[in-house]
C-alpha positions as CSV (number, residue, x, y, z in Angstrom):
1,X,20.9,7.0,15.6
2,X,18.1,4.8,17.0
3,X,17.6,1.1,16.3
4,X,13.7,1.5,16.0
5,X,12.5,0.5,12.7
6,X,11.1,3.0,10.6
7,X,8.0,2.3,8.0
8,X,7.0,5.0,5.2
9,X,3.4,4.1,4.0
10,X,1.1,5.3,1.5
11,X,-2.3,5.9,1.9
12,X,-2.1,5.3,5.5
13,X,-5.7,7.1,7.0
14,X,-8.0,4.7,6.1
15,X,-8.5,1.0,5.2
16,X,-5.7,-1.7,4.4
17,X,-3.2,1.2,5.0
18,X,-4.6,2.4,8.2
19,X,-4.4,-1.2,9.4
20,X,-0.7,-1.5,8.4
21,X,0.4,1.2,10.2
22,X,-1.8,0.0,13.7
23,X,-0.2,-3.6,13.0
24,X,3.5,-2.2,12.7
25,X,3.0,-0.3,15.9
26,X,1.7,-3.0,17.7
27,X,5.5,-4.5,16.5
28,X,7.3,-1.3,17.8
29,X,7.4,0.0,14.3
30,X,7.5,3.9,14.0
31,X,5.2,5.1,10.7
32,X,5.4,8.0,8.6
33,X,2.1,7.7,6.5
34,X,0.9,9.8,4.0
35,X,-2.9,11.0,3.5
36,X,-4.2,12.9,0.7
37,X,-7.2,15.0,2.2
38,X,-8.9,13.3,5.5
39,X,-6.2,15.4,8.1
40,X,-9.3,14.6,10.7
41,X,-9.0,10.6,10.2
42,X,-4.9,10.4,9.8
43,X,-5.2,12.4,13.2
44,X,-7.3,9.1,14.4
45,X,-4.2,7.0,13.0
46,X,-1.4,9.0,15.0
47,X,-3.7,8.6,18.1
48,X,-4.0,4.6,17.9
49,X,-0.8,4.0,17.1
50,X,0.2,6.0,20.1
51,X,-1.5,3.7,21.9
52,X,-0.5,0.9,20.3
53,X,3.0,1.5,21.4
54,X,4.9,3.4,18.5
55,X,4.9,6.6,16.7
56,X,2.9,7.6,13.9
57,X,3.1,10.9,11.9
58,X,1.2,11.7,8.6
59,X,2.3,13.9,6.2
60,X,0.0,15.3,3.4
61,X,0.8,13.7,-0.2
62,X,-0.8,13.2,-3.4
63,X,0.8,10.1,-4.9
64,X,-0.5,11.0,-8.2
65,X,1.0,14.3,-8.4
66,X,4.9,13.6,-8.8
67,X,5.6,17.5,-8.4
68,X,5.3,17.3,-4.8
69,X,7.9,14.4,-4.4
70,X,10.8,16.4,-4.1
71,X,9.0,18.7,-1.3
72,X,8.0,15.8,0.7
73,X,11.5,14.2,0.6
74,X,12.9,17.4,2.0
75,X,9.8,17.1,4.8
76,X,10.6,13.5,5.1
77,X,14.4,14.5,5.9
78,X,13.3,16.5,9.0
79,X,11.1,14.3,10.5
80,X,13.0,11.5,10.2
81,X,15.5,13.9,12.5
82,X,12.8,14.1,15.0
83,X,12.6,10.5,15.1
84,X,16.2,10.0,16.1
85,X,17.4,8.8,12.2
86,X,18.3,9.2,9.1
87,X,17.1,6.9,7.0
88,X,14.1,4.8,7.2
89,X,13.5,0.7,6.7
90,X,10.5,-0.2,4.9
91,X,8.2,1.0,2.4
92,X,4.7,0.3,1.4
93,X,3.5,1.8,-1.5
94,X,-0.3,1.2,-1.1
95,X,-2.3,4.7,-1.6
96,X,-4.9,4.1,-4.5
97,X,-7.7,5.0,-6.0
98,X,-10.8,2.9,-8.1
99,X,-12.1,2.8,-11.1
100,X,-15.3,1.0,-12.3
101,X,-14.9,1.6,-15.9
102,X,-15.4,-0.6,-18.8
103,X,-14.2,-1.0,-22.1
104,X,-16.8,0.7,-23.8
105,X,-16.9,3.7,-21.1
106,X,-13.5,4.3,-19.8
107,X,-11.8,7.5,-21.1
108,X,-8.2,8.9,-21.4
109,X,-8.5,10.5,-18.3
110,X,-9.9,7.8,-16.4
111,X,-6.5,6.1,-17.8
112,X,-4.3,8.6,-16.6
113,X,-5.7,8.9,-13.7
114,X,-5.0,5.7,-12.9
115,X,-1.5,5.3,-14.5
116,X,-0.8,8.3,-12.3
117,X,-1.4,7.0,-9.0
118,X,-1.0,3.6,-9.2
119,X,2.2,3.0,-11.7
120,X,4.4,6.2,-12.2
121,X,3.4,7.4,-9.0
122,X,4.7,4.3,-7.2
123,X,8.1,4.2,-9.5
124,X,9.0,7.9,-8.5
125,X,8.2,7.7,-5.3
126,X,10.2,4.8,-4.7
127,X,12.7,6.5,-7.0
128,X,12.7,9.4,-5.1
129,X,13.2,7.7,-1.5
130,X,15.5,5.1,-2.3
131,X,18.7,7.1,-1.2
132,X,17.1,7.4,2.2
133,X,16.0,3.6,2.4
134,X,18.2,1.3,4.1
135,X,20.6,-0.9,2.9
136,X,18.6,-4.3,3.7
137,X,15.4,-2.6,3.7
138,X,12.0,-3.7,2.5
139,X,9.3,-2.5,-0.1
140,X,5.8,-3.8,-0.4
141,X,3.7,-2.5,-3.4
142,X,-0.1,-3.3,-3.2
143,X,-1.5,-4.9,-6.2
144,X,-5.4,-6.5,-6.7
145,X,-7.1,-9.9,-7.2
146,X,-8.0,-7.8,-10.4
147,X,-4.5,-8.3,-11.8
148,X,-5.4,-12.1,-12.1
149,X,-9.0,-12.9,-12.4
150,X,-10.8,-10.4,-14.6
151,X,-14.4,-8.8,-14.2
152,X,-16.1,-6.1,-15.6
153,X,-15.8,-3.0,-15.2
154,X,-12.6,-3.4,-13.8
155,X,-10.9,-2.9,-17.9
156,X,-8.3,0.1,-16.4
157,X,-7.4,-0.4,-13.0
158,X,-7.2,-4.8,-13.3
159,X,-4.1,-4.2,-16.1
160,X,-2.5,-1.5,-14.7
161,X,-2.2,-3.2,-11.0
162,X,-0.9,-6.4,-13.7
163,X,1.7,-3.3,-14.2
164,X,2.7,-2.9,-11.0
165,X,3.3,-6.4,-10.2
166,X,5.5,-6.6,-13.1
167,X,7.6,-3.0,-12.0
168,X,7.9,-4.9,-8.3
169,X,9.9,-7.6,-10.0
170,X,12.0,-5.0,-11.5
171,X,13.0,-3.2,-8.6
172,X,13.2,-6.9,-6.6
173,X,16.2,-7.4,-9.5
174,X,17.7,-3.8,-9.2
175,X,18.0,-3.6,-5.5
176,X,19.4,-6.8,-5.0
177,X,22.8,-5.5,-4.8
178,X,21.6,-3.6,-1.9
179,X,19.9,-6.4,-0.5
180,X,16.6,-4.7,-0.8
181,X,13.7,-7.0,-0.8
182,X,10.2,-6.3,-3.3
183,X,7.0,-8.2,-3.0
184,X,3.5,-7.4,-3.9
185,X,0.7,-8.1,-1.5
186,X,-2.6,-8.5,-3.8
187,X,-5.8,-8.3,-1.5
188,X,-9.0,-9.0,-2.6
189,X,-12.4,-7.4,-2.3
190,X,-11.9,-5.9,0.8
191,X,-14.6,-4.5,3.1
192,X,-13.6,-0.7,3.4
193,X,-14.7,2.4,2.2
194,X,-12.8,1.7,-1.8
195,X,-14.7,2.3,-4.8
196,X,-17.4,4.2,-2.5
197,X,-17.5,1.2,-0.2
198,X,-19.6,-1.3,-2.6
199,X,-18.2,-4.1,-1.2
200,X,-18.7,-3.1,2.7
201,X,-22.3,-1.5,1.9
202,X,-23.8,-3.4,-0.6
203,X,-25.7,-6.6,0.7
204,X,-25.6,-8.0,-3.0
205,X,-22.0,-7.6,-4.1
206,X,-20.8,-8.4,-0.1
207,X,-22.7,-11.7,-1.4
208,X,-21.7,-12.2,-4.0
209,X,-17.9,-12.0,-3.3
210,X,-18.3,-14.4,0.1
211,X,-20.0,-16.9,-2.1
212,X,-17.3,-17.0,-4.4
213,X,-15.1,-17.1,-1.7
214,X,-13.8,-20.6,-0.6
215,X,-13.5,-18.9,3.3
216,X,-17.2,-17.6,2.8
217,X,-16.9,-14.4,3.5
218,X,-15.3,-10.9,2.4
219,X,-12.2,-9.8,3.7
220,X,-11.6,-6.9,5.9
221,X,-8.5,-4.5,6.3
222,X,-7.4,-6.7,9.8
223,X,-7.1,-9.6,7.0
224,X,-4.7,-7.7,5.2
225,X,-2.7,-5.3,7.2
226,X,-1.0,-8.2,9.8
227,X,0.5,-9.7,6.1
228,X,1.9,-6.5,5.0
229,X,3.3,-6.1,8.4
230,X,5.1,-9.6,8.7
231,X,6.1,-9.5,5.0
232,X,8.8,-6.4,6.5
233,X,10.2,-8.7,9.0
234,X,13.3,-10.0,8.9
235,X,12.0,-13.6,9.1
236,X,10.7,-13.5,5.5
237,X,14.2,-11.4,4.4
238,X,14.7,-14.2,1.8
239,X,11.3,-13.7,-0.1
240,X,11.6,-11.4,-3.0
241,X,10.1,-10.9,-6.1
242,X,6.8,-12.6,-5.2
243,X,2.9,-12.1,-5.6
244,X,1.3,-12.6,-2.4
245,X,-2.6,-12.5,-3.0
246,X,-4.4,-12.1,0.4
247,X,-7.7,-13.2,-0.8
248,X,-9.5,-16.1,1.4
249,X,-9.1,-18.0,-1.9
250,X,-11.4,-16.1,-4.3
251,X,-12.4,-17.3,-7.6
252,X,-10.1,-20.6,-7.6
C-alpha cells in the first residue's frame, strides 16, 4: 500500500475546509472531502489541489443525516482502493452550519438542527470511520470562539460547539491506546461565506470584529486552514486533548 498520507475532511468545498484540503496538498497530502450540495465548487477544490501537488476527491455527504454513514463508508472503502490504501490517516471533522438564534427565538428545530450536524453527526461519523483510521492517526474537530466568549444570538450553536470540545477530550482519552491524537481548532469570525457571509459582507460587523481584535482585523480561511494542516503532522504527535482557538486574539 502507499506511504502517502491520506486526509478525510468534512465540509471541504468552501471556506476553512476548502483551505485545509489546498494546505494539505501543498504538504503532499491526498484528501477525500465531503460536500453537501455545491458539486460545481468541490469540482474547483479537486482542480487546485491537483495543482497543488496531491489528490483531492469529494464525495457527496450530509453530516447531519447519520443514515447515509454506512453508504459512504462502503464509498469510502473503494476509493481509498483507487488511491493505493486501505485505510486513511487523519480526520477533520469540520462541515457546519450557523445559527443566529436567541434565547427568546430559537426553536426545537433550530436545536436539532444543530445537535445534528455539529455533535451526533461528528461522534458517528468518527464512530463510523475509526476501523479504517490508522493506528497513530490524527483527528481535528472544529469548534468556535462562541464556545468561550458568548454573544447574542449565538444561544444554540455557542453551547453546542462547548459540546464538542468536551466530546474531543473524550475520544483524545479513548483512542489513546491506539495512539490516536484529538484536538479542537476553534477559529474565530472568519471572513467566508458562514452565516450568509455577515462577517465578509457586512462593513459594520467586519468592524466591529477587527476592532475587537488585538491583530485588527478579521480572519480569513488562509488564517485557519495552515493550523489545521500542521496540527496532523507528526511534529505536534504529542499534543492531544487541547483547544486551539485560531482567533488573532479576539475579545481578550
Amino acid at each position: 500500500m502507499s506511504n502517502v498520507k491520506i486526509a478525510i475532511i468534512t465540509g471541504g468545498s468552501r471556506g476553512i475546509g476548502r483551505n485545509t484540503v489546498l494546505c494539505l496538498a501543498s504538504r503532499g497530502v491526498h484528501t477525500i472531502f465531503t460536500y453537501n450540495t455545491n458539486r460545481a465548487e468541490a469540482d474547483k477544490v479537486v482542480t487546485l489541489a491537483a495543482d497543488a501537488g496531491a489528490q483531492a476527491i469529494a464525495l457527496q455527504l450530509d453530516t447531519g443525516d447519520t443514515r447515509m454513514f454506512a453508504g459512504f463508508v462502503e464509498q469510502l472503502r473503494a476509493v481509498l482502493v483507487d488511491l493505493g490504501a486501505d485505510r486513511f490517516d487523519y480526520l477533520v471533522n469540520n462541515a457546519g452550519t450557523s445559527s443566529s438564534a436567541g434565547l427568546e427565538a430559537i426553536t426545537e428545530a433550530d436545536m436539532d438542527a444543530l445537535y445534528s450536524v455539529h455533535f451526533k453527526g461528528v461522534l458517528f461519523l468518527t464512530q463510523a470511520l475509526l476501523p479504517l483510521l490508522n493506528d497513530g492517526g490524527r483527528i481535528v474537530n472544529i469548534s468556535s470562539g462562541l464556545a468561550r466568549v458568548a454573544m447574542p444570538g449565538r444561544v444554540g450553536y455557542g453551547p453546542i460547539k462547548a459540546a464538542v470540545e468536551a466530546l474531543t477530550r473524550y475520544m483524545a482519552v479513548e483512542l489513546g491506546s491506539r495512539r490516536i491524537t484529538a484536538n479542537v481548532v476553534a477559529p474565530g469570525a472568519i471572513a467566508t461565506d458562514f452565516s450568509g457571509g455577515i462577517v465578509r459582507d457586512n462593513p459594520q460587523v467586519n468592524k466591529m470584529v477587527a476592532d475587537h481584535t488585538a491583530l485588527g482585523r478579521v480572519g480569513t480561511p488562509e488564517d485557519v486552514g495552515p493550523v489545521i494542516a500542521t496540527l496532523l503532522s507528526d511534529e505536534f504527535g504529542w499534543v492531544n486533548a487541547q483547544r486551539i482557538e485560531v482567533a488573532g486574539g479576539i475579545q481578550i
